[in-house]
N, C-alpha and C positions, 0 to 999 in steps of 0.2 A: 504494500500500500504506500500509498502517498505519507503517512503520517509517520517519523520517526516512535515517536513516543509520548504517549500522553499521562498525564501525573495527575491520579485525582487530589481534591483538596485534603483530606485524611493524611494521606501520604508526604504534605508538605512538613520541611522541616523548616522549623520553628527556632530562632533563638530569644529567650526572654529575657529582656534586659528594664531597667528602672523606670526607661523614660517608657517603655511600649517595647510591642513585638518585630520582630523583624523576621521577613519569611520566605523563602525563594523554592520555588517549584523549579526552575532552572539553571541549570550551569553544570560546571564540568564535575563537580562532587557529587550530584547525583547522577552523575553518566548519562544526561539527556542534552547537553548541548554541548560541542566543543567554539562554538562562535559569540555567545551571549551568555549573559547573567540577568534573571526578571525576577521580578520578585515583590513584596508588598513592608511597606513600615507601618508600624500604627506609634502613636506619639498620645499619650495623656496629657490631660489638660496641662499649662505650664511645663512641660516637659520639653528636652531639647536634645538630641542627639550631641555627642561629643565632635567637637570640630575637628575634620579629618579633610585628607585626601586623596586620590585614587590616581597615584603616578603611570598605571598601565593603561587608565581605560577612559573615555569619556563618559557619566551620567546623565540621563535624563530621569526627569523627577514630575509627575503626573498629582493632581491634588485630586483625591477623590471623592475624598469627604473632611469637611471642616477648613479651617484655618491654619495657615502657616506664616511664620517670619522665616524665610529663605536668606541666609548669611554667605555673599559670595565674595567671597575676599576681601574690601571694605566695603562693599553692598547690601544692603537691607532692602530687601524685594518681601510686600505684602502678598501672599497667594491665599487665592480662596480657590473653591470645587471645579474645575473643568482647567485652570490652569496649568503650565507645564512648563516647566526652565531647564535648560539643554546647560550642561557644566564641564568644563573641558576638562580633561586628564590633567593632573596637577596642581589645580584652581581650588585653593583651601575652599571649605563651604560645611554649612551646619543648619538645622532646619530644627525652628522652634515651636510646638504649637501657642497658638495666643487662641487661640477659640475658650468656648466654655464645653465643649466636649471631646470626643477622640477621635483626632484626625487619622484617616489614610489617605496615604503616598503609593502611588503605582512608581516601580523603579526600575529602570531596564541599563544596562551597564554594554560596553562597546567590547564586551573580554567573557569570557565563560570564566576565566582565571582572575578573576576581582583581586586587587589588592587597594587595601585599606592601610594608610598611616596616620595617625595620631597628628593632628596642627594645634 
């Protein structure tokens, strides 16, 4: 068939972390993609991702539910639901929720091999 591999939702792995969940159905750890990394963040009220960045890969970051303060180097971009900010390989960045409830983030990565550093 046409369809490499499909990962139902059950199956997603999950990391649980303070601010929210972070959870990717795709990439090279779970042996379904060797081209992309997609996956979803949820952020709790007042919560904020640690500011990091991704020297192999460009980001794009999809708002799907709620509010966000998006931090791009010295940038402060407001996002609400249907919004989307494309973040180059490199380019420190960090995503706050300001809402009064829990935001999700649709997040798709230009590398099946994400790497994450600490800014």
């Amino acid at each position: 068939g046409l369809c490499v591999s499909v990962t139902r939702q059950s199956k997603h792995a999950i990391e649980e972390r303070s601010c929210g969940d972070l959870g990717g159905p795709v990439s090279a750890a779970p042996a379904n993609s060797q081209a992309l990394t997609v996956g979803r963040r949820f952020l709790h009220p007042g919560q904020a991702n640690g500011g990091h960045l991704h020297p192999n890969c460009d980001e794009v970051l999809s708002v799907l539910r709620g509010v966000i303060m998006q931090i791009c180097g010295d940038e402060e971009i407001m996002m609400e639901e249907g919004d989307t900010v494309s973040i180059q390989a490199g380019t420190p960045h960090q995503a706050r929720n300001i809402g009064a409830s829990e935001a999700e983030l649709a997040i798709c990565f230009s590398s099946a091999y994400r790497e994450t550093i600490d800014a």
